[in-house]
C-alpha positions as CSV (number, residue, x, y, z in Angstrom):
1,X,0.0,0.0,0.0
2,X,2.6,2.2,1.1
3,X,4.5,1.7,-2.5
4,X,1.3,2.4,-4.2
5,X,0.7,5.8,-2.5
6,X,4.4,6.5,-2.9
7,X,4.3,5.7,-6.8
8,X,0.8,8.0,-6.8
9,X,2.8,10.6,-5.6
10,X,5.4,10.6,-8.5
11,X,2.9,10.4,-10.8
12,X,1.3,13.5,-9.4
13,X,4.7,15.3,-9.8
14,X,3.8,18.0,-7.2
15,X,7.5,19.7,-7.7
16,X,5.8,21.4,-11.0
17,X,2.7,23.1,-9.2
18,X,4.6,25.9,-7.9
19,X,4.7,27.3,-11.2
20,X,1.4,28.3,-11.3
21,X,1.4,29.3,-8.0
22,X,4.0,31.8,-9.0
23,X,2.0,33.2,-11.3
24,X,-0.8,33.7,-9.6
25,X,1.2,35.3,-7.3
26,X,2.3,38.0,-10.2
27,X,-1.7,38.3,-10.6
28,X,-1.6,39.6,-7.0
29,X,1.2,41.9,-7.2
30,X,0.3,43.3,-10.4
31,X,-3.9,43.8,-8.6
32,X,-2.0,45.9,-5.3
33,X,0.7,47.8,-7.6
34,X,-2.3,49.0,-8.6
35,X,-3.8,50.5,-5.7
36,X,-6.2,47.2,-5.0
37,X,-6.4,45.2,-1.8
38,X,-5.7,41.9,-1.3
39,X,-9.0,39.7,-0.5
40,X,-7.7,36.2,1.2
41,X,-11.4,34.0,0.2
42,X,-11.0,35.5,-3.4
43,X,-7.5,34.6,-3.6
44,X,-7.6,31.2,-2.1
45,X,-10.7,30.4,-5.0
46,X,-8.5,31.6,-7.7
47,X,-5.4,29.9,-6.2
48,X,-7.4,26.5,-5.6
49,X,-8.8,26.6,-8.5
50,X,-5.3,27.1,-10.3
51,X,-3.3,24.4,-8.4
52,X,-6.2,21.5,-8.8
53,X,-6.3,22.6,-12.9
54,X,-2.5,21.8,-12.8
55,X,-2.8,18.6,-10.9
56,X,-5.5,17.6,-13.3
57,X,-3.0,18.3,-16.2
58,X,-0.8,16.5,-14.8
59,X,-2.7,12.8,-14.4
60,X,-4.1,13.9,-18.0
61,X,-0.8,14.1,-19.6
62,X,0.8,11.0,-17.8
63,X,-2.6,9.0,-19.4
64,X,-2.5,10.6,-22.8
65,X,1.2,10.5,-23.5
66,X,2.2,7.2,-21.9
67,X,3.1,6.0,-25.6
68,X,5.4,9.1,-26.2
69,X,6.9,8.0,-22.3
70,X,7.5,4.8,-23.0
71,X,9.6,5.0,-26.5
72,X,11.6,8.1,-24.5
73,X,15.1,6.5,-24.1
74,X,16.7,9.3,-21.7
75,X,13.5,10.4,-19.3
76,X,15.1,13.4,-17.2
77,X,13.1,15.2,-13.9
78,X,12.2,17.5,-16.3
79,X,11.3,15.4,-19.6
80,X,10.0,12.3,-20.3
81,X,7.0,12.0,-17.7
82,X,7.1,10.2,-14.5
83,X,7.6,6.7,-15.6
84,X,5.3,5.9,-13.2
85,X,2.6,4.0,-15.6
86,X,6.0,3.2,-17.6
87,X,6.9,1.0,-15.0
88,X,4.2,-0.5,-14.1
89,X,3.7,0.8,-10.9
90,X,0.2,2.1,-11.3
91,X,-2.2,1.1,-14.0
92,X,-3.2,3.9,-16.2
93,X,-6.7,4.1,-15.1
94,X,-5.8,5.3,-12.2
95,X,-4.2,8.4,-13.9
96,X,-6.6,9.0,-16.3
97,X,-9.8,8.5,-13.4
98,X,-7.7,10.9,-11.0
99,X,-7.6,13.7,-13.9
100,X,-11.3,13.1,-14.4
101,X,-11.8,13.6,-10.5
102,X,-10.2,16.9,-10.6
103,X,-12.3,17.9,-13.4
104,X,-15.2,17.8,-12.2
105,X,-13.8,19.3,-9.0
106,X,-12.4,22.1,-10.4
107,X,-15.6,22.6,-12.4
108,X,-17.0,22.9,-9.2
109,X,-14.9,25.5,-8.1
110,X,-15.4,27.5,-11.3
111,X,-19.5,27.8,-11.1
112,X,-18.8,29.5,-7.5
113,X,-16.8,32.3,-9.3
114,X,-19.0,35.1,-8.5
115,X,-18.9,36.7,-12.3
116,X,-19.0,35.4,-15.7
117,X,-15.5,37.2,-16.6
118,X,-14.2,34.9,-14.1
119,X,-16.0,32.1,-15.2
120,X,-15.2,31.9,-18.7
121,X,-11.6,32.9,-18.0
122,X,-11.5,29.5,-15.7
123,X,-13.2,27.6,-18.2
124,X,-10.8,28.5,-20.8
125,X,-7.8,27.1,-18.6
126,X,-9.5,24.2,-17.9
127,X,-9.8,23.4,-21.9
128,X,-6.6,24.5,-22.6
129,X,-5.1,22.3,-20.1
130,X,-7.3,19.2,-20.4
131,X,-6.9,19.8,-24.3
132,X,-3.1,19.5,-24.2
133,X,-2.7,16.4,-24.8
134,X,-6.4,14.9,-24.7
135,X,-8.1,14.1,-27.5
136,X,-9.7,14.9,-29.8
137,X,-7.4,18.3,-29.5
138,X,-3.9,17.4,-28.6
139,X,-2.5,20.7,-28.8
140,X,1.0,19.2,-27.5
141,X,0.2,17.2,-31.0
142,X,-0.6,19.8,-33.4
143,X,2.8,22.5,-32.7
144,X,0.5,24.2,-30.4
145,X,1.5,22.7,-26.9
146,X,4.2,25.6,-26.1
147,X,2.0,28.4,-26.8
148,X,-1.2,26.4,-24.6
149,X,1.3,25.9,-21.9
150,X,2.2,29.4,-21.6
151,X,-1.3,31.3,-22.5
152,X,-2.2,28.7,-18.8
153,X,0.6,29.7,-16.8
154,X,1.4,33.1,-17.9
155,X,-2.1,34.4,-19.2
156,X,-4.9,32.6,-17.4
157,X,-3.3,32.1,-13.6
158,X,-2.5,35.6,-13.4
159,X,-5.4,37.3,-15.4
160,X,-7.8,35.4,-13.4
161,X,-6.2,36.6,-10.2
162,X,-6.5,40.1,-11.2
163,X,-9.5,40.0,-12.3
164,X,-10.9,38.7,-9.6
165,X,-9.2,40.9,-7.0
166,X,-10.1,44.1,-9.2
167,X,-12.9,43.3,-11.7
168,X,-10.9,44.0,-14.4
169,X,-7.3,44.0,-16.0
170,X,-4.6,46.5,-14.8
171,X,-2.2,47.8,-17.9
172,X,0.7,46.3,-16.1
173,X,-0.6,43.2,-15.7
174,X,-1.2,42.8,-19.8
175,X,2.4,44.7,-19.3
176,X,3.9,41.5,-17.8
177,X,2.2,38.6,-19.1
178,X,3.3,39.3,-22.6
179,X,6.8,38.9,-22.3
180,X,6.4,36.3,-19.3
181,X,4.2,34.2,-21.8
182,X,6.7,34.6,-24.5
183,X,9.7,33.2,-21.9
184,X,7.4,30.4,-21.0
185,X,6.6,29.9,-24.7
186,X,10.8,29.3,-26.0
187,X,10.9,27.2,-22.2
188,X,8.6,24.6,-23.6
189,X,10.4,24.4,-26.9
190,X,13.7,23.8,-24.8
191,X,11.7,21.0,-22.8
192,X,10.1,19.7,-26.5
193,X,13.3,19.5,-27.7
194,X,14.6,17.1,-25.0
195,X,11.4,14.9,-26.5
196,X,11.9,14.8,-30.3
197,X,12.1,11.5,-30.9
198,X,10.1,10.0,-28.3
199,X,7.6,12.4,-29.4
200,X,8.3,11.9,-33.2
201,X,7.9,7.8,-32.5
202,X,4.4,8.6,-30.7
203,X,3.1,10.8,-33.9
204,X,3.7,14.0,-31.9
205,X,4.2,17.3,-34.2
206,X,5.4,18.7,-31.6
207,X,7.5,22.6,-32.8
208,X,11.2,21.2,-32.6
209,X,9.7,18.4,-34.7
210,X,8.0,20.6,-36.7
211,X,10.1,23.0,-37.5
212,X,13.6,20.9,-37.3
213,X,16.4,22.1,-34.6
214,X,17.8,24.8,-36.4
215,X,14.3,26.7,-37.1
216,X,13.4,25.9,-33.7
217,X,16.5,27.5,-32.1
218,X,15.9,30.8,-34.6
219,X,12.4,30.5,-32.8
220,X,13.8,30.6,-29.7
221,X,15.9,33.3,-30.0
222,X,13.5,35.6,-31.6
223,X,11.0,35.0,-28.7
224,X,13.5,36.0,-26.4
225,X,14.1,39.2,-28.6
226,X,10.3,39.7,-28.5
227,X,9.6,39.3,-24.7
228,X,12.5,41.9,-23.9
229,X,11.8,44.3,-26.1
230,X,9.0,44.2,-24.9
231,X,9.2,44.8,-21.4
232,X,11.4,47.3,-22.9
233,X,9.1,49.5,-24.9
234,X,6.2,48.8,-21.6
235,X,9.1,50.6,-19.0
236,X,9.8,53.2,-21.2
237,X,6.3,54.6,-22.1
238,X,5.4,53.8,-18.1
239,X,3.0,50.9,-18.3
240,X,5.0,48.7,-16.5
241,X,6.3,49.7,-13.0
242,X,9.9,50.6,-13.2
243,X,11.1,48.0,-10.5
244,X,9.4,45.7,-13.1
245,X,11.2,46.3,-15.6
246,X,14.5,46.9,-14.4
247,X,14.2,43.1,-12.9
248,X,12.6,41.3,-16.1
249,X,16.1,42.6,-18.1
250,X,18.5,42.3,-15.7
251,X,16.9,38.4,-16.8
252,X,17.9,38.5,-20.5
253,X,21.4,37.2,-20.1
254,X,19.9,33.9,-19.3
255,X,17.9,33.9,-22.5
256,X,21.0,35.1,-24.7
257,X,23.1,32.1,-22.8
258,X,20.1,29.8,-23.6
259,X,19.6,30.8,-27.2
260,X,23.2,30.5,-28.3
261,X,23.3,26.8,-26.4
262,X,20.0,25.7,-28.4
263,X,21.9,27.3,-31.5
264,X,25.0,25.2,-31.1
265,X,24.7,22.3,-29.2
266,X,20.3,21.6,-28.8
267,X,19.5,18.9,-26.4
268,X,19.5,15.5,-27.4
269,X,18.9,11.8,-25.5
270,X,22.5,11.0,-27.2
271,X,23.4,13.3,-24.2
272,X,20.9,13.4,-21.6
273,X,23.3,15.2,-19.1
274,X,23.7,18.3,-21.1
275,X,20.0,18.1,-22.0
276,X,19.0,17.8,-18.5
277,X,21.3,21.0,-17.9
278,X,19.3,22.6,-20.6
279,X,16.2,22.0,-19.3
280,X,17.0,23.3,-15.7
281,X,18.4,26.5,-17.3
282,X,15.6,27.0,-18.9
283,X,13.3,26.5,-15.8
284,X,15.5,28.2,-14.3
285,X,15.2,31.1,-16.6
286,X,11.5,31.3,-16.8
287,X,11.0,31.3,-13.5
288,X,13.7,34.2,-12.5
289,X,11.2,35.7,-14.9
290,X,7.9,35.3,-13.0
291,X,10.3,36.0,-9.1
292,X,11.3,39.5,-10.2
293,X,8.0,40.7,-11.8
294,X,6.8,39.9,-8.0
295,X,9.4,41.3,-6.1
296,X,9.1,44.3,-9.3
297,X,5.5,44.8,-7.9
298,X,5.8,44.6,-4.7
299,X,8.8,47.0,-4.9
300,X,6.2,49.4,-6.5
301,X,3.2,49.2,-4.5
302,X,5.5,49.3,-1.2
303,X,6.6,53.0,-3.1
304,X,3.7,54.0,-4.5
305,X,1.3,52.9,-1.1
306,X,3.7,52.1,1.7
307,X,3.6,48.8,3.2
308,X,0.0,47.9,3.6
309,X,-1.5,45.0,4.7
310,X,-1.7,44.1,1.4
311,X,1.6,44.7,0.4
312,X,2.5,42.4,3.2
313,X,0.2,39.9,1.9
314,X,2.0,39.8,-1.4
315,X,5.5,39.3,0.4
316,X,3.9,36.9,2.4
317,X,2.5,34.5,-1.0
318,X,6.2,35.2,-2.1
319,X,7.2,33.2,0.5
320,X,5.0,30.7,0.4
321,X,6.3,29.9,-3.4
322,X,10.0,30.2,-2.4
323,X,10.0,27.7,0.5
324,X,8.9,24.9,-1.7
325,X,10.9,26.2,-4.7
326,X,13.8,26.0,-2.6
327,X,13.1,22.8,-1.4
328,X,12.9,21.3,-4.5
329,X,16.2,22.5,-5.4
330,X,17.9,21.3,-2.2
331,X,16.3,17.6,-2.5
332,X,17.6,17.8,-6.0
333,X,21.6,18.9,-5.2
334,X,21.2,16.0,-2.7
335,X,20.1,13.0,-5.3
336,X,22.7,14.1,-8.2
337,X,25.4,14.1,-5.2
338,X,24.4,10.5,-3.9
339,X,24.2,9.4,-7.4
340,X,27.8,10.7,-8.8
């Protein structure tokens, strides 16, 4: 039993859901820089709501792409799945009914939003993200994975939040998710790349596969260009708070670094350490990305308000992301030390 519940656990891959939660987070910061308070019952929906959707994905994807898991040949933390259905250690019912349980439960959630704006927003995640890889859909199938992954994480968490704690959508918030979509965007293309031909062998047209490595780097870099000028042009003409953007470039040497790597030397399972290394980066990258804009807002409202109790609030959330984040790190630098 204990085995079972352990093997559950991997399958759920809870290490991921702090993404979302960080972007959620930037919803918050983004609603207070504005000169909105924080409301902990309408947060705590949105952030519910958020975190159960990702779960769901999760169970969804390990169903759906268990044929792309099983032909992948060098399966990293980051790539490849769990390997828990792989192995044999659960059957893939139990994935596939645990994603249906969350559907309906966040479902649920989303009919107690108190406004339609809210509603539809919700629903819209909750399509995109069942959609990824279920049929009859399969974005993650069709060269539209990257861009659904990104419009959930960096359009839908934090626009919902917003709205939600506002009623509508601050210009800084549409300020930030642009270029933090577009990050999230070339950070799925890096983690698709790691995939190609498990992904090729399960019929997946996925954009490395579709466009071939060298078009797929190009696309890489020019999404990088695109999110920074960006948050460039945003600063300059005042949209976005200047502790914003100062942050988000002080980022771009990690893309630079990433795109020349994907240029010369893209991942491959022929060398599943350096495509592991890629893949972190990357992570690594996106999310330095969404932890500035928040400390970028909160820099801002703490300015432009003082340090309100909802200021406070939104250093407090920060927190809340950066002691798992950190934990994940540390458990990490622990199992490639016992394993060298």
């Amino acid at each position: 039993m204990a085995g079972r519940i352990a093997a559950f656990v991997r399958l759920s891959r809870p290490r991921f859901l702090v993404e979302s939660q960080l972007t959620v987070t930037v919803g918050v910061g983004a609603a207070v820089s504005a000169g909105h308070g924080f409301a902990f019952g309408t947060w705590l929906l949105v952030q519910a709501t958020v975190a159960l959707t990702h779960l769901m994905t999760h169970y969804c994807n390990e169903y759906f792409d268990l044929a792309a898991d099983r032909a992948h040949t060098a399966p990293n933390r980051w790539t490849g799945g769990s390997q828990v259905l792989v192995s044999g250690a659960l059957r893939p019912e139990v994935s596939l009914s645990a994603a249906f349980v969350l559907l309906f439960v966040v479902l649920g959630l989303t009919v107690a939003m108190p406004t339609p704006a809210q509603r539809l927003i919700a629903l819209a995640a909750i399509a995109v993200a069942w959609f990824y890889t279920a049929p009859p859909v399969k974005l993650n199938h069709r060269g539209l994975g990257e861009i659904a992954t990104a419009a959930s994480l960096a359009v839908f968490c934090p626009v919902l939040t917003g709205v939600s704690l506002t009623g509508g959508v601050p210009a800084s918030l549409v300020a930030v998710a642009i270029p933090l979509m577009l990050v999230m965007t070339a950070r799925m293309t890096v983690m698709n790349f790691c995939d190609r031909e498990s992904d090729l062998v399960a019929g997946k047209r996925t954009l490395p596969n579709t466009l071939g490595a060298r078009r797929a780097a190009l696309l890489f870099a020019g999404l990088q260009a695109a999110a920074y000028t960006s948050v460039l042009v945003t600063t300059l003409v005042g949209v976005l708070p200047l502790a914003v953007g100062v942050g988000l470039l002080i980022t771009a040497p990690g893309g630079y670094v990433l795109a020349v790597r994907l240029r010369r030397d893209p991942p491959s399972p022929d060398a599943p350490d350096r495509a592991t290394a890629t893949a972190h980066l990357a992570t690594t990258h996106a999310a330095a990305t969404g932890i500035v804009a928040v400390l970028g807002f909160v820099v801002a409202a703490a300015v432009e308000h003082g340090f309100t109790p909802s200021v406070w609030a939104c250093v407090v959330l920060f927190a809340l992301y950066v002691v798992p984040a950190s934990g994940v790190q540390v458990l990490d630098a622990l199992r490639r030390r016992r394993s060298a």
